[in-house]
C-alpha positions in Angstrom: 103.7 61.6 81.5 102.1 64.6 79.7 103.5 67.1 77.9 103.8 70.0 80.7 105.3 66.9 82.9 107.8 66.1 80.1 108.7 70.1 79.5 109.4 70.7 83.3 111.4 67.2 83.8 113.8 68.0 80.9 114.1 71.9 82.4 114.9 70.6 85.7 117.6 68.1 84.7 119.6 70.7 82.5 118.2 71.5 79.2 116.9 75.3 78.8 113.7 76.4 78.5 113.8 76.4 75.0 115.1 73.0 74.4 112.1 71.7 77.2 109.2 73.1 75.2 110.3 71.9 71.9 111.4 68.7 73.1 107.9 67.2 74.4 106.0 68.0 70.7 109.1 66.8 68.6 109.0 63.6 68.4 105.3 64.1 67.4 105.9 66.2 64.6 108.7 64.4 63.3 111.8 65.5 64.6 114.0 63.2 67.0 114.6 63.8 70.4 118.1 65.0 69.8 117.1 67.1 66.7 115.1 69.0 68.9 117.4 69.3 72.3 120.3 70.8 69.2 117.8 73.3 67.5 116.4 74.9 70.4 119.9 75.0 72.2 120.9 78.2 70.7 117.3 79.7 72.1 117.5 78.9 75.4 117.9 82.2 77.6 116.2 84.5 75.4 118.7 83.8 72.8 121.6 82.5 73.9 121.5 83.5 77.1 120.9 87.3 75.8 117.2 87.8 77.3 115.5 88.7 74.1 112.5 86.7 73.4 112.0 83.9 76.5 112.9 81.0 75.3 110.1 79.1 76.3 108.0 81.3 73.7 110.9 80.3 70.8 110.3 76.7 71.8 106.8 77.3 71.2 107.0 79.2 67.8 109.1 76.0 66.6 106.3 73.7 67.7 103.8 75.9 65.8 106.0 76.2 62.5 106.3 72.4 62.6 102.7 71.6 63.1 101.6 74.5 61.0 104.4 76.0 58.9 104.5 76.4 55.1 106.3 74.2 53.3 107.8 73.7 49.8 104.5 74.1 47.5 102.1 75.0 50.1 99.8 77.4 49.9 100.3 80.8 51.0 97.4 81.0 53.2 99.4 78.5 55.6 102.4 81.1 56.5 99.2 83.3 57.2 97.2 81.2 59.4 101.1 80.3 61.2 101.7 84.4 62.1 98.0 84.2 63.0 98.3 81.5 65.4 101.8 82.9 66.6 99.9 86.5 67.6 97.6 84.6 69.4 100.1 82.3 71.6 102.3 86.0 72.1 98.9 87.9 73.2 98.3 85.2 75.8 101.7 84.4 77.2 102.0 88.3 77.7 98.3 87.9 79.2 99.6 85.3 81.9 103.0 86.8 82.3 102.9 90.5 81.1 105.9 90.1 78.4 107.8 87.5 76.4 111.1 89.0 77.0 112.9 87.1 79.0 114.8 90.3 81.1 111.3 91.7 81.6 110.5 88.4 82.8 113.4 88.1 84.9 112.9 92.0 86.5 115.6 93.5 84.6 118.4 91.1 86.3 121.1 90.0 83.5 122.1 86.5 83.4 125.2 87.2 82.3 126.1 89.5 85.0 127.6 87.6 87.9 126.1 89.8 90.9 122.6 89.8 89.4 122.6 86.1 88.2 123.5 85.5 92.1 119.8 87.3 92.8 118.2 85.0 90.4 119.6 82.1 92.1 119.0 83.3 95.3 115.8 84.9 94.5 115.1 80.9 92.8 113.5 82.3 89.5 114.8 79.4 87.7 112.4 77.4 89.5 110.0 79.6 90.3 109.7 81.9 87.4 111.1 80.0 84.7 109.4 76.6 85.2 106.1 78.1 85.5 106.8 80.2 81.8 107.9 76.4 80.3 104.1 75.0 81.7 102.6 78.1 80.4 104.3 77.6 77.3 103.1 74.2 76.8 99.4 75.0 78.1 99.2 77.6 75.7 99.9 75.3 72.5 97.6 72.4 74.3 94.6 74.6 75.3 94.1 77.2 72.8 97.0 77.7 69.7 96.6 74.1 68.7 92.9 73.0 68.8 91.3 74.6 66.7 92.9 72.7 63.5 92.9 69.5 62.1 96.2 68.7 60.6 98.0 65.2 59.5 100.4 65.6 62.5 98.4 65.1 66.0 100.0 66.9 69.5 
């Protein structure tokens, strides 16, 4: 199963879209399954359910600080090359979905609002929308945010 396969199958059996993203580079870059289904639960939703920053593109920035991240006595050239990296994963998300917050991604309906979480069920945005922003996710880092460097940790 690859990693988009792995993303979408944990999103479709419960686990946000947070948790789904993280979840199929973990293990690679040295956290646990379970580590990683615990850190990104509070991120799932934009936030906790508060549809800030999709979830999917938290997932992602975790992947990114693990693979990339500065450390205890590294260099500070690698927390540069990290928000580097980060601008460009935003500037394409927003390119193939025309934001990163999750509400605008949503079209303005509120999760937490029972008559408007009704339309998104109806409307089936969890599958529609939200699956296809946890693939995107996952692309992004496989196809461009990740390739270009060589690092100890392979995705």
């Amino acid at each position: 199963m690859d990693k988009t396969e792995k993303a979408l199958d944990y999103f479709r059996n419960s686990y946000n879209c947070s948790q789904s993203v993280l979840v199929s580079f973990g293990e690679e870059l040295g956290l646990s399954e379970d580590d990683c289904l615990k850190i990104a639960t509070a991120f799932g939703g934009g936030m906790g359910r508060q549809q800030y920053i999709c979830g999917t593109v938290t997932g992602a920035l975790m992947v990114l600080g693990l693979k990339y991240g500065k450390g205890l006595n590294d260099p500070e050239e690698k927390k540069k090359n990290t928000y580097r990296i980060t601008k460009e994963f935003f500037d394409e998300f927003k390119r193939l979905n025309g934001s990163v917050n999750c509400l605008d991604l949503l079209d303005g309906l509120d999760m937490n609002n029972p008559a408007d979480h009704k339309k998104i069920v109806e409307q089936n945005y969890f599958k529609i929308r939200c699956e296809k922003y946890v693939a995107d996710a996952v692309n992004i880092l496989l196809k461009s945010a990740v390739k270009d460097l060589n690092s100890r940790r392979k995705l």
